[in-house]
mmCIF file of the N, C-alpha and C atoms, coordinates in Angstrom:
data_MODEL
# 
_entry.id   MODEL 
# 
loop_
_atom_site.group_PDB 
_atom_site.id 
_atom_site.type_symbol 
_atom_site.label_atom_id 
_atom_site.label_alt_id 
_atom_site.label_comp_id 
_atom_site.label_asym_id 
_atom_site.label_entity_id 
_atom_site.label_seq_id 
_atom_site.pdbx_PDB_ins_code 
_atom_site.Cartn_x 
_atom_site.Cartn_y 
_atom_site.Cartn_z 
_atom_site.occupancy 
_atom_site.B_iso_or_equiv 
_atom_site.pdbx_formal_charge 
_atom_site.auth_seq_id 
_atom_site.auth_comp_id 
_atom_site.auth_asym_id 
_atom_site.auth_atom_id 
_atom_site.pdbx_PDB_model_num 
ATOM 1   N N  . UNK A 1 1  ? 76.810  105.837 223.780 1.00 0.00 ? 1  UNK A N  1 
ATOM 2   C CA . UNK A 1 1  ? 77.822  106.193 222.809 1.00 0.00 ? 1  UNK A CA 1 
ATOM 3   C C  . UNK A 1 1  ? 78.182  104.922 222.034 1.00 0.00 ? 1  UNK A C  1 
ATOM 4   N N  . UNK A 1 2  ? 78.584  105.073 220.529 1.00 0.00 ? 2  UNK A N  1 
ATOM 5   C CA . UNK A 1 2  ? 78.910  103.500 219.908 1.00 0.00 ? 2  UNK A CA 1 
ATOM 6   C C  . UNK A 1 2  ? 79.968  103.933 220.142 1.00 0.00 ? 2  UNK A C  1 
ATOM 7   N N  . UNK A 1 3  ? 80.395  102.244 219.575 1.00 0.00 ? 3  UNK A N  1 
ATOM 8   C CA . UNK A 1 3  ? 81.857  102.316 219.938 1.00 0.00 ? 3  UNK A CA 1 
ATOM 9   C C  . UNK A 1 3  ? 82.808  103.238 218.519 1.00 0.00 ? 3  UNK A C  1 
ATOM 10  N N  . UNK A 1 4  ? 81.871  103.422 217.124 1.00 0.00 ? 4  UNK A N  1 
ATOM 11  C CA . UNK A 1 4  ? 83.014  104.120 216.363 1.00 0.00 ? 4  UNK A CA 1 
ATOM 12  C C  . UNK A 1 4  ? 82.815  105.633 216.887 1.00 0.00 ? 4  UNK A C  1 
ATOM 13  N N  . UNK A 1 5  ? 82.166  106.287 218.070 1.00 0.00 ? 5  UNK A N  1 
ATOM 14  C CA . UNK A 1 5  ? 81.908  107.572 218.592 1.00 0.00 ? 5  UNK A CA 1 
ATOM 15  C C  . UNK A 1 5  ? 82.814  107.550 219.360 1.00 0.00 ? 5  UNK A C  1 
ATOM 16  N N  . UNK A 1 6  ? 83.067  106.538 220.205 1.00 0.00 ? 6  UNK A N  1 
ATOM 17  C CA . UNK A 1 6  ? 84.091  106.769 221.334 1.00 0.00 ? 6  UNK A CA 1 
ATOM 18  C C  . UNK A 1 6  ? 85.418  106.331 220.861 1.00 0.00 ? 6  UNK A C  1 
ATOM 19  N N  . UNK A 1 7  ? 85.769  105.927 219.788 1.00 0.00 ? 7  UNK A N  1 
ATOM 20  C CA . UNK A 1 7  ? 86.814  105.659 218.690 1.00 0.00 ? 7  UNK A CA 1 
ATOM 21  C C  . UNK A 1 7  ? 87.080  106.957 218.535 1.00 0.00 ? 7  UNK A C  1 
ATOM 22  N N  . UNK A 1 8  ? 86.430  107.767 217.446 1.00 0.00 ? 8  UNK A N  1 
ATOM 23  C CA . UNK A 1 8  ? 86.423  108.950 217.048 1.00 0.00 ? 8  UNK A CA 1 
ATOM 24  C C  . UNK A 1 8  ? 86.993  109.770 218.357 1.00 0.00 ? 8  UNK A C  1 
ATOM 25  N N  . UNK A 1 9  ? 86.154  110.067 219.327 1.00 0.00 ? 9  UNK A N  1 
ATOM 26  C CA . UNK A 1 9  ? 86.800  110.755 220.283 1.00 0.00 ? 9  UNK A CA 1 
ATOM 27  C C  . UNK A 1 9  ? 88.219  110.814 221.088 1.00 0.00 ? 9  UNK A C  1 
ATOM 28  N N  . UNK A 1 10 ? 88.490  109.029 221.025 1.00 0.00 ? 10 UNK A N  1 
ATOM 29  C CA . UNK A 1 10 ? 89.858  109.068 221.450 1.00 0.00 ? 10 UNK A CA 1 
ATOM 30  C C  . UNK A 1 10 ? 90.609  109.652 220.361 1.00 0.00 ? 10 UNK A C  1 
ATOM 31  N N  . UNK A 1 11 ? 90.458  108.773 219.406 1.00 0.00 ? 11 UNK A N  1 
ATOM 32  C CA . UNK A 1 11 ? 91.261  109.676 218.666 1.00 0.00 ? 11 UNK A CA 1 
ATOM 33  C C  . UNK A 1 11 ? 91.833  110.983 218.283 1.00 0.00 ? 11 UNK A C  1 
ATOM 34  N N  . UNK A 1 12 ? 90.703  111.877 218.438 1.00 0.00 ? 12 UNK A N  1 
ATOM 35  C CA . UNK A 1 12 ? 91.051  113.117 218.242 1.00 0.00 ? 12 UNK A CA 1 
ATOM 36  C C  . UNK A 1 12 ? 91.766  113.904 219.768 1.00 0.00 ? 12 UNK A C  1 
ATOM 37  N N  . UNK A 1 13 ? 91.555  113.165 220.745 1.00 0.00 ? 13 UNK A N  1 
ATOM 38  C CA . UNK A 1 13 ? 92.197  113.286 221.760 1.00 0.00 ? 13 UNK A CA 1 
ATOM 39  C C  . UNK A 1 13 ? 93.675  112.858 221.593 1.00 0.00 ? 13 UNK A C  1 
ATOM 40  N N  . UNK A 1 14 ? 94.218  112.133 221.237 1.00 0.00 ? 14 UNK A N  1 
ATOM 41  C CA . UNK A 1 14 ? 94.941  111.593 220.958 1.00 0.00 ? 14 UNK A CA 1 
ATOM 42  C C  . UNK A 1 14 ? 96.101  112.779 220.521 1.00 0.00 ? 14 UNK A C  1 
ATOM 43  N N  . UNK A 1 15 ? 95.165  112.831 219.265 1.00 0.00 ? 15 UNK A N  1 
ATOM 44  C CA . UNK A 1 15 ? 95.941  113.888 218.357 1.00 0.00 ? 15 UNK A CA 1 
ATOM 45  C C  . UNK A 1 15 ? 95.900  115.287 219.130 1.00 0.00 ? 15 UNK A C  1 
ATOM 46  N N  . UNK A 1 16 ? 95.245  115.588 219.567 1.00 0.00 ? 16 UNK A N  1 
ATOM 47  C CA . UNK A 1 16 ? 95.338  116.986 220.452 1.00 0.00 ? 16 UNK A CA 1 
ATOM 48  C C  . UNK A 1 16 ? 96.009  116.836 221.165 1.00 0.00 ? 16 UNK A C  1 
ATOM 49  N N  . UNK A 1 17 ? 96.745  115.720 221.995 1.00 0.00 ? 17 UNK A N  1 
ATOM 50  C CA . UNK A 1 17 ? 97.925  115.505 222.847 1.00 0.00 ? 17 UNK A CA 1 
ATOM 51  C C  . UNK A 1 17 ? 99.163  115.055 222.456 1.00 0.00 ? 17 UNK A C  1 
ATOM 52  N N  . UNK A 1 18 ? 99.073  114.771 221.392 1.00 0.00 ? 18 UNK A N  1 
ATOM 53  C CA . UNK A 1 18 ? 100.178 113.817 220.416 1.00 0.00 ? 18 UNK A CA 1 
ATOM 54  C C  . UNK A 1 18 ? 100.577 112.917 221.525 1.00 0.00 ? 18 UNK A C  1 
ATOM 55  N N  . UNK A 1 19 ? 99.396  111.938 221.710 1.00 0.00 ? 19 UNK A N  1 
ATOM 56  C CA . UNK A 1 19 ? 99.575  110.516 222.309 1.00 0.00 ? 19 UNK A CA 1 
ATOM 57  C C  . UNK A 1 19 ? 99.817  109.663 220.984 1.00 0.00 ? 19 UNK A C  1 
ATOM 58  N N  . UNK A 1 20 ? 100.970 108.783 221.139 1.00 0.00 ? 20 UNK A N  1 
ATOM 59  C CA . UNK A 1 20 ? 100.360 107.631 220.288 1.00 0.00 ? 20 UNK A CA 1 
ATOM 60  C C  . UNK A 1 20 ? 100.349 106.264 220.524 1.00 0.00 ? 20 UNK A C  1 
ATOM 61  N N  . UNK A 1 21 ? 100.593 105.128 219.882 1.00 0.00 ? 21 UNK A N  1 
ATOM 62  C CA . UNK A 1 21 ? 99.674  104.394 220.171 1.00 0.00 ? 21 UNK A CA 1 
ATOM 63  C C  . UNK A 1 21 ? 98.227  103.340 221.610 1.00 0.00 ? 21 UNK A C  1 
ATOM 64  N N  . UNK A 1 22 ? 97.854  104.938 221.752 1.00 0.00 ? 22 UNK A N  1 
ATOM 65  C CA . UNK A 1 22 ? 96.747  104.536 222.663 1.00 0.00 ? 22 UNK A CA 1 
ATOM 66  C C  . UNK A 1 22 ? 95.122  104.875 221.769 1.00 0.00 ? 22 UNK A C  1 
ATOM 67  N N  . UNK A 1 23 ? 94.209  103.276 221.859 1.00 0.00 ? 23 UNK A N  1 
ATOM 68  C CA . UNK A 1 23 ? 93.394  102.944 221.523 1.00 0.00 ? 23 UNK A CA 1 
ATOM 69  C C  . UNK A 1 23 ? 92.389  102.648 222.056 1.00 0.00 ? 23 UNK A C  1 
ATOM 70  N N  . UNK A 1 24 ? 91.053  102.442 221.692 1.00 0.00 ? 24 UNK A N  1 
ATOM 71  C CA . UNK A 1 24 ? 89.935  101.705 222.117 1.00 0.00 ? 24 UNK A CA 1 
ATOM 72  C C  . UNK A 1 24 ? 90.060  100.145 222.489 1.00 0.00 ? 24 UNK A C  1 
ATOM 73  N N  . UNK A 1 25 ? 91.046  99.604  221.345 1.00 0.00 ? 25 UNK A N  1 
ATOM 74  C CA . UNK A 1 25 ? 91.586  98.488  221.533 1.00 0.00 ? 25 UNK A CA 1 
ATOM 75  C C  . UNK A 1 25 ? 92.572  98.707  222.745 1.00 0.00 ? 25 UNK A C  1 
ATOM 76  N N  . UNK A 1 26 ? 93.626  99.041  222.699 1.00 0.00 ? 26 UNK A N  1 
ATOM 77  C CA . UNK A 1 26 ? 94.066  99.074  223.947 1.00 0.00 ? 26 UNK A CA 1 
ATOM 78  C C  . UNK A 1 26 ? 93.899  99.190  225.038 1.00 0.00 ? 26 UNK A C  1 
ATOM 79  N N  . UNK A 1 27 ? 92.245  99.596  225.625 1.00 0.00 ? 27 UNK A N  1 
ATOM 80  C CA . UNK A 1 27 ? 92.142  99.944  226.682 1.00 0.00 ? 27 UNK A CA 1 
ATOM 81  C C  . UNK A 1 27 ? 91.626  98.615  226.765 1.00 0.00 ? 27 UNK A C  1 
ATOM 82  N N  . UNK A 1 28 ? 90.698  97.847  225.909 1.00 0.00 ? 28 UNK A N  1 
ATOM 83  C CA . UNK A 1 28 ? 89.980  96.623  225.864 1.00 0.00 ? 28 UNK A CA 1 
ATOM 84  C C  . UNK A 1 28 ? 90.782  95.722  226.202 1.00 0.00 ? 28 UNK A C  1 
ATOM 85  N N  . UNK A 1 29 ? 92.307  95.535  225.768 1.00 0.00 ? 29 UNK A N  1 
ATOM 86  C CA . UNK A 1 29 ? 93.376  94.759  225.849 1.00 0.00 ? 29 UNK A CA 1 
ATOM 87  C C  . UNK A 1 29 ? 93.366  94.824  227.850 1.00 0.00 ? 29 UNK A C  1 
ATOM 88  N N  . UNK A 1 30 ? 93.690  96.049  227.614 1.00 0.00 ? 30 UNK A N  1 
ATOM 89  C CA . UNK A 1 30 ? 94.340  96.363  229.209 1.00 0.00 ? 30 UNK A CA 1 
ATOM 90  C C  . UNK A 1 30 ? 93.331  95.983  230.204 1.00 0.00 ? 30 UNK A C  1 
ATOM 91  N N  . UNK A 1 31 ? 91.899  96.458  230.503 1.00 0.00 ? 31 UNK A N  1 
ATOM 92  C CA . UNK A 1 31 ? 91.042  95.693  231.021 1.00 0.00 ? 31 UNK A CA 1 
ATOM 93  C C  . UNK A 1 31 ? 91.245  93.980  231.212 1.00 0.00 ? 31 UNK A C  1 
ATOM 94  N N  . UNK A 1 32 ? 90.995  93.492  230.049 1.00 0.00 ? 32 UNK A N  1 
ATOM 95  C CA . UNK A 1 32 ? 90.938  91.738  229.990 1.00 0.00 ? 32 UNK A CA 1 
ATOM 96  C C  . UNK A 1 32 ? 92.176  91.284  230.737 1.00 0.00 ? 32 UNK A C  1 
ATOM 97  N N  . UNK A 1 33 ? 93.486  91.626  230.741 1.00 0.00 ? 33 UNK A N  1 
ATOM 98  C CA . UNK A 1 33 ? 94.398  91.512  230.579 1.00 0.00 ? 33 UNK A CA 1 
ATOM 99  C C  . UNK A 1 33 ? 94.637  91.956  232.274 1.00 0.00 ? 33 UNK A C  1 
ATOM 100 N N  . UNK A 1 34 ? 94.350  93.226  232.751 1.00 0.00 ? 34 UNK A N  1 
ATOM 101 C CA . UNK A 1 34 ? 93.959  93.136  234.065 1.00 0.00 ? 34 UNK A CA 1 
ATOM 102 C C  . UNK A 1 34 ? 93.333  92.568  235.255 1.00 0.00 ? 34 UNK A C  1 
ATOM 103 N N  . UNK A 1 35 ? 91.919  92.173  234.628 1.00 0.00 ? 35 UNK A N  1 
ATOM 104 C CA . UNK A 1 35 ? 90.722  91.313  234.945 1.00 0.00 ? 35 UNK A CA 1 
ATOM 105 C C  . UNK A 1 35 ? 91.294  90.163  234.884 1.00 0.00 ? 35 UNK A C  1 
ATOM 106 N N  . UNK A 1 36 ? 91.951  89.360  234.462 1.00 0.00 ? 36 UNK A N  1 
ATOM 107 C CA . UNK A 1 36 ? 92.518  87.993  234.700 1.00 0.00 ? 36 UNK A CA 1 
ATOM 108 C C  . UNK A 1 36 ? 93.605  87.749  235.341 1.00 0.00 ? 36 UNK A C  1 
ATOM 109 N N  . UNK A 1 37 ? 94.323  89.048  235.639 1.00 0.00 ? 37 UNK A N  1 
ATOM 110 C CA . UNK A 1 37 ? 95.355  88.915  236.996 1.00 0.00 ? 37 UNK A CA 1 
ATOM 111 C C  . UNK A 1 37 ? 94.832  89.130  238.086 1.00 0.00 ? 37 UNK A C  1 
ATOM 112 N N  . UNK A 1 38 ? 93.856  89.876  238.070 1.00 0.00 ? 38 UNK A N  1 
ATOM 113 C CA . UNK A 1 38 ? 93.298  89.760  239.625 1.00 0.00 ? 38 UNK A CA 1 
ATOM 114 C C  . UNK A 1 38 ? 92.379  88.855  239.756 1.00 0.00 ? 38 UNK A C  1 
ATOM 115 N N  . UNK A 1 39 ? 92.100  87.731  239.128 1.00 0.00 ? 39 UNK A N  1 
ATOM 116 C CA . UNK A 1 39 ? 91.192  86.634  239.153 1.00 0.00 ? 39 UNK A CA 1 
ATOM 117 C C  . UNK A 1 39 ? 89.938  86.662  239.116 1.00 0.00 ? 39 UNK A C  1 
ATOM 118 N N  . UNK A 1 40 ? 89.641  87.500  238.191 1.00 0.00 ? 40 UNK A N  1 
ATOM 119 C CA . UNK A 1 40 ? 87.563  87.586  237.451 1.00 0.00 ? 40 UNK A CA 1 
ATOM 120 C C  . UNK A 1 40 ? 88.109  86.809  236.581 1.00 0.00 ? 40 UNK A C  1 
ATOM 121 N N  . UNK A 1 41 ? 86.611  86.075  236.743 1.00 0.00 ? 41 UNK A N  1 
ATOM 122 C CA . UNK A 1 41 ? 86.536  84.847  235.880 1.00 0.00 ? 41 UNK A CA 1 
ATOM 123 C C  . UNK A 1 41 ? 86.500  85.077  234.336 1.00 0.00 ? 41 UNK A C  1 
ATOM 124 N N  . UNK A 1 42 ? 86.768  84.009  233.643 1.00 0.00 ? 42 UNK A N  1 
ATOM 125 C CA . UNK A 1 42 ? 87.111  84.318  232.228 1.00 0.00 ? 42 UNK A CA 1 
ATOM 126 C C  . UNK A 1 42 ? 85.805  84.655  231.615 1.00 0.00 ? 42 UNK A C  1 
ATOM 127 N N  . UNK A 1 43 ? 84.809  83.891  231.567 1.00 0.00 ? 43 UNK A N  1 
ATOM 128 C CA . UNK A 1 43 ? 83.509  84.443  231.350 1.00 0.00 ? 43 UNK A CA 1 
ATOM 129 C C  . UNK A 1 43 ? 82.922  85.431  231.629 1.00 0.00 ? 43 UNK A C  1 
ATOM 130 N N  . UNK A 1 44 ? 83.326  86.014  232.931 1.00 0.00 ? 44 UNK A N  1 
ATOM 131 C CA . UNK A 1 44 ? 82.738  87.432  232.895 1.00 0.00 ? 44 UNK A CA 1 
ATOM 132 C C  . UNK A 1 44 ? 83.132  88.097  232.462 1.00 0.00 ? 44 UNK A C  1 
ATOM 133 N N  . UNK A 1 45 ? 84.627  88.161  231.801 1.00 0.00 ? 45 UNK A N  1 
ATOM 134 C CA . UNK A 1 45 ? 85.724  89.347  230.947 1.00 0.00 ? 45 UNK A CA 1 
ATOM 135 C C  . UNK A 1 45 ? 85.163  89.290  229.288 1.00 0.00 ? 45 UNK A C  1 
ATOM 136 N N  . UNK A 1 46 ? 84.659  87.711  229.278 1.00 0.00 ? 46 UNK A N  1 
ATOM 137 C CA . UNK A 1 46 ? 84.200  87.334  227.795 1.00 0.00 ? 46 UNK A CA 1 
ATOM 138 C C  . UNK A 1 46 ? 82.742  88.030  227.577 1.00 0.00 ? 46 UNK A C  1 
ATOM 139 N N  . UNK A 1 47 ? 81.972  88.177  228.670 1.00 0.00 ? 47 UNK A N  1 
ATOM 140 C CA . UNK A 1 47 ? 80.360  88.988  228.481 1.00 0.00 ? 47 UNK A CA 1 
ATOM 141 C C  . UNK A 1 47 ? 80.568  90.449  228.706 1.00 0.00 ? 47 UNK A C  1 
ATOM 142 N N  . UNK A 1 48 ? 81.561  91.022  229.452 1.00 0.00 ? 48 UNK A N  1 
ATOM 143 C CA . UNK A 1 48 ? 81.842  92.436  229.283 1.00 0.00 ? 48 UNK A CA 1 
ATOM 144 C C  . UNK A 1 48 ? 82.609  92.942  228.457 1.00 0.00 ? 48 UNK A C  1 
ATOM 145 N N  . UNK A 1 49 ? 83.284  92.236  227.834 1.00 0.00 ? 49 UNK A N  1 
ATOM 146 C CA . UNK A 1 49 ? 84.073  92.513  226.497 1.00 0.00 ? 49 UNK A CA 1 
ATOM 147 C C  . UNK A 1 49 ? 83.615  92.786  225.175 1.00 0.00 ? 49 UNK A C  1 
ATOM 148 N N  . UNK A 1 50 ? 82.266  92.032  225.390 1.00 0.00 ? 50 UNK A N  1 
ATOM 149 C CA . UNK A 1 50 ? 81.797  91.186  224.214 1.00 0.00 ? 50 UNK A CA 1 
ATOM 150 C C  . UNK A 1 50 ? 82.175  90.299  222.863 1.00 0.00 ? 50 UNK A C  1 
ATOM 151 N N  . UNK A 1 51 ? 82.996  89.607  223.565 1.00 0.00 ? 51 UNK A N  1 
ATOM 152 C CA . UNK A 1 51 ? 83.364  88.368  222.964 1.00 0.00 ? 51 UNK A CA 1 
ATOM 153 C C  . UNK A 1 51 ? 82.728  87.232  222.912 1.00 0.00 ? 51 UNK A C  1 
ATOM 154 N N  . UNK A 1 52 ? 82.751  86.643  221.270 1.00 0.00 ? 52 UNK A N  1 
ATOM 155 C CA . UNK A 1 52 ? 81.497  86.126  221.158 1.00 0.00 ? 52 UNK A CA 1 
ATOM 156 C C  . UNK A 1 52 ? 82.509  84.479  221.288 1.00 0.00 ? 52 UNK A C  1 
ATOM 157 N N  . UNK A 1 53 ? 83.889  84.305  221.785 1.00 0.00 ? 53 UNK A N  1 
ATOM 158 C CA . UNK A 1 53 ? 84.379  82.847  222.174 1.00 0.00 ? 53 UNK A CA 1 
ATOM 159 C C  . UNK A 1 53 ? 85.795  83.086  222.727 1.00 0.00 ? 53 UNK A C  1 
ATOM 160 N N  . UNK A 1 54 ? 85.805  82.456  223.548 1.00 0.00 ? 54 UNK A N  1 
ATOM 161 C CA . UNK A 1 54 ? 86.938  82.235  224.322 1.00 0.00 ? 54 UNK A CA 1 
ATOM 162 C C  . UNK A 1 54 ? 87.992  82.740  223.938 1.00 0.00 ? 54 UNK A C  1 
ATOM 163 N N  . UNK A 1 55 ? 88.252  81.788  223.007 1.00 0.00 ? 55 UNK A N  1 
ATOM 164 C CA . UNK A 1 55 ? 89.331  81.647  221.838 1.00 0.00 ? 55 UNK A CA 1 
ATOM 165 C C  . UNK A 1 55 ? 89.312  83.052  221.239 1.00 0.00 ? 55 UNK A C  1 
ATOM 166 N N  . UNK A 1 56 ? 88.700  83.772  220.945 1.00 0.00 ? 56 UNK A N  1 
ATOM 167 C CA . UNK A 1 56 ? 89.111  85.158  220.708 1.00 0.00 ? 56 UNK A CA 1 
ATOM 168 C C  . UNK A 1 56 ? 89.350  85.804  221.375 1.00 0.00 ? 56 UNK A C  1 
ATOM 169 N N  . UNK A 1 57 ? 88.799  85.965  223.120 1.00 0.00 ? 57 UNK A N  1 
ATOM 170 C CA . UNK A 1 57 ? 89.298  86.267  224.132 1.00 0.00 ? 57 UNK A CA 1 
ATOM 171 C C  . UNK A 1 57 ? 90.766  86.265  224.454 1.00 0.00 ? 57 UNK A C  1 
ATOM 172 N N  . UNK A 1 58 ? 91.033  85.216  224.136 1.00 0.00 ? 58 UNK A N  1 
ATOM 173 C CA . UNK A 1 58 ? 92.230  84.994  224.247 1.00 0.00 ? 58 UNK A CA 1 
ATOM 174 C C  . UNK A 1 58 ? 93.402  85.692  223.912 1.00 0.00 ? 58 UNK A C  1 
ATOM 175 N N  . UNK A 1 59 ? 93.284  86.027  222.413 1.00 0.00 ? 59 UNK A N  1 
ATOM 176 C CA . UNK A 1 59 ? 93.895  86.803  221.809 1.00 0.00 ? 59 UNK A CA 1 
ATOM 177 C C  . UNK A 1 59 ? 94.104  88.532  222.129 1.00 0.00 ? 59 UNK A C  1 
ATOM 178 N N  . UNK A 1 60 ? 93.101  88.823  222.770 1.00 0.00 ? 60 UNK A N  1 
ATOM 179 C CA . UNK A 1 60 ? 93.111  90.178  223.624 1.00 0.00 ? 60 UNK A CA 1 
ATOM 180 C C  . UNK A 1 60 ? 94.286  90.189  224.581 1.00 0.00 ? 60 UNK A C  1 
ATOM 181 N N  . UNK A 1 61 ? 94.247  89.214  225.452 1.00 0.00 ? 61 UNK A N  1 
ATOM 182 C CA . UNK A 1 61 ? 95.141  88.765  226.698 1.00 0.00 ? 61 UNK A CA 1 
ATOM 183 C C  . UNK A 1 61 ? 96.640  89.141  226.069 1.00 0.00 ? 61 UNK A C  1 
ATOM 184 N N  . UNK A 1 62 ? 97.159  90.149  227.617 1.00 0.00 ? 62 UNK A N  1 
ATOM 185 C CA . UNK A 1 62 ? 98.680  89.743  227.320 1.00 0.00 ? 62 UNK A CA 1 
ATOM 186 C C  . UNK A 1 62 ? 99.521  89.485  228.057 1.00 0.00 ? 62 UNK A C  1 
ATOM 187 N N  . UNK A 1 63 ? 98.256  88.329  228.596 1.00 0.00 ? 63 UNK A N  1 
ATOM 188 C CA . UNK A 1 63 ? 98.523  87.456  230.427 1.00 0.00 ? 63 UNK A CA 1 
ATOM 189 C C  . UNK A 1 63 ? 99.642  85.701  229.866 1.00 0.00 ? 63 UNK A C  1 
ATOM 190 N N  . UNK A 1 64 ? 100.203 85.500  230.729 1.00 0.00 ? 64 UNK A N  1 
ATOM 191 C CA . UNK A 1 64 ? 101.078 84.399  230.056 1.00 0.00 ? 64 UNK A CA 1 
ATOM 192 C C  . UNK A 1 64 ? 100.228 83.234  230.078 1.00 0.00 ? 64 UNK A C  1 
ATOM 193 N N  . UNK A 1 65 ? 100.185 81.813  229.744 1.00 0.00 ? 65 UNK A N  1 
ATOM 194 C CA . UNK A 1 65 ? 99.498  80.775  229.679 1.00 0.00 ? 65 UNK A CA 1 
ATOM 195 C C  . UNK A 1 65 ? 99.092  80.474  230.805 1.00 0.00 ? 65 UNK A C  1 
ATOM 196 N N  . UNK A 1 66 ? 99.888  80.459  232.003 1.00 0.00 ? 66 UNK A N  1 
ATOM 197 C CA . UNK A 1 66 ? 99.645  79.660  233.086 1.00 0.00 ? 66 UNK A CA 1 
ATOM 198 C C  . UNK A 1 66 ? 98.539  81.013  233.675 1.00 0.00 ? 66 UNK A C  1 
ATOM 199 N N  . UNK A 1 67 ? 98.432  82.106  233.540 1.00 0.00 ? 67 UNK A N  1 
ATOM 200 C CA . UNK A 1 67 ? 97.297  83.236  233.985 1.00 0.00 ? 67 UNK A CA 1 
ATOM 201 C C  . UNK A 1 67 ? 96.315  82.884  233.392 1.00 0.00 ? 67 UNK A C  1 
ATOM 202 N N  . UNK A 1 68 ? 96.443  82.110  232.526 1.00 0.00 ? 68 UNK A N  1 
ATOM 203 C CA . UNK A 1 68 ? 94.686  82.117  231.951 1.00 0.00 ? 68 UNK A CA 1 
ATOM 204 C C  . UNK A 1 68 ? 94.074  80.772  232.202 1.00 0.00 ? 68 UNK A C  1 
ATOM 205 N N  . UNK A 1 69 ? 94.751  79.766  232.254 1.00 0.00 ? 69 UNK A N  1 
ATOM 206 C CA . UNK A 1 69 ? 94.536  78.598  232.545 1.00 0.00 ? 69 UNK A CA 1 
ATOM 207 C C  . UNK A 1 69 ? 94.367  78.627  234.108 1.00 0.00 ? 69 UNK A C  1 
ATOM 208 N N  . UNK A 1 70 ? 94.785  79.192  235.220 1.00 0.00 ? 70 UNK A N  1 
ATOM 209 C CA . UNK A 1 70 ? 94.738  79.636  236.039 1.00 0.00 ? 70 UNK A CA 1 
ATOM 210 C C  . UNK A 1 70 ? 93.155  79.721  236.246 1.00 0.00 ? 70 UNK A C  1 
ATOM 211 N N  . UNK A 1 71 ? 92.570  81.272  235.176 1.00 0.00 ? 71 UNK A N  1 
ATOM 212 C CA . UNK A 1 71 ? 91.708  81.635  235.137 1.00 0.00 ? 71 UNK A CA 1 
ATOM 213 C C  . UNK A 1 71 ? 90.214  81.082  234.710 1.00 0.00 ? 71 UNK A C  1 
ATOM 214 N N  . UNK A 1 72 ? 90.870  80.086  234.234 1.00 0.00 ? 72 UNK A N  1 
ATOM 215 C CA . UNK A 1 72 ? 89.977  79.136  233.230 1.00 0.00 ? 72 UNK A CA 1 
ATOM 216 C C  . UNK A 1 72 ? 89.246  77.934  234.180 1.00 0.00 ? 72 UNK A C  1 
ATOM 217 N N  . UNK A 1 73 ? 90.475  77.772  235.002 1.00 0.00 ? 73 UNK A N  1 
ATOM 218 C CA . UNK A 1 73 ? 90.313  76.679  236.216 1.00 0.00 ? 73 UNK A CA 1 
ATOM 219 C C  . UNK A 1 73 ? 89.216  77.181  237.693 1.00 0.00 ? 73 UNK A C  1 
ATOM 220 N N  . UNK A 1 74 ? 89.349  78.751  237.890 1.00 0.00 ? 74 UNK A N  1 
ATOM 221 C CA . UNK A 1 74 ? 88.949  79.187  238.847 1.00 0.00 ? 74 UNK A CA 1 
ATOM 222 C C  . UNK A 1 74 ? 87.417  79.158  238.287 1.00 0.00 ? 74 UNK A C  1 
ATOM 223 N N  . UNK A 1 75 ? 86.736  79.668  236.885 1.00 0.00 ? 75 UNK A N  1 
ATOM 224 C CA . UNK A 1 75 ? 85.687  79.753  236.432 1.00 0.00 ? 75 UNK A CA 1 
ATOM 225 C C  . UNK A 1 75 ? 84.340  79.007  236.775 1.00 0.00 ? 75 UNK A C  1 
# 
């Protein structure tokens, strides 16, 4: 499935439930953002994400500084 198929699908799920703001992005958020509290390494969140640098990785995260540096250290 691409990802604007499984876009499409949430979406219309979405709307058939009148969910809102839940996304493709959001689930991507919530993963990474999960995955670095329970201590998977940052690189492996960055190759299953597909993030092509850290630093954009980053920006997914809505882990506090010391969780990622944490994470960064364990790597």
């Amino acid at each position: 499935m691409t990802r604007q198929a499984a876009d499409k699908a949430l979406r219309l799920t979405c709307e058939t439930l009148a969910l809102q703001g839940v996304s493709t992005h959001s689930f991507r958020r919530s993963f990474a953002t999960g995955s670095i509290r329970r201590g998977v390494a940052v690189h492996t969140i960055q190759e299953v994400t597909g993030h092509k640098s850290l630093g954009i990785l980053g920006h997914y995260l809505e882990a506090d500084e010391t969780e990622v540096l944490a994470a960064i250290e364990g790597a």
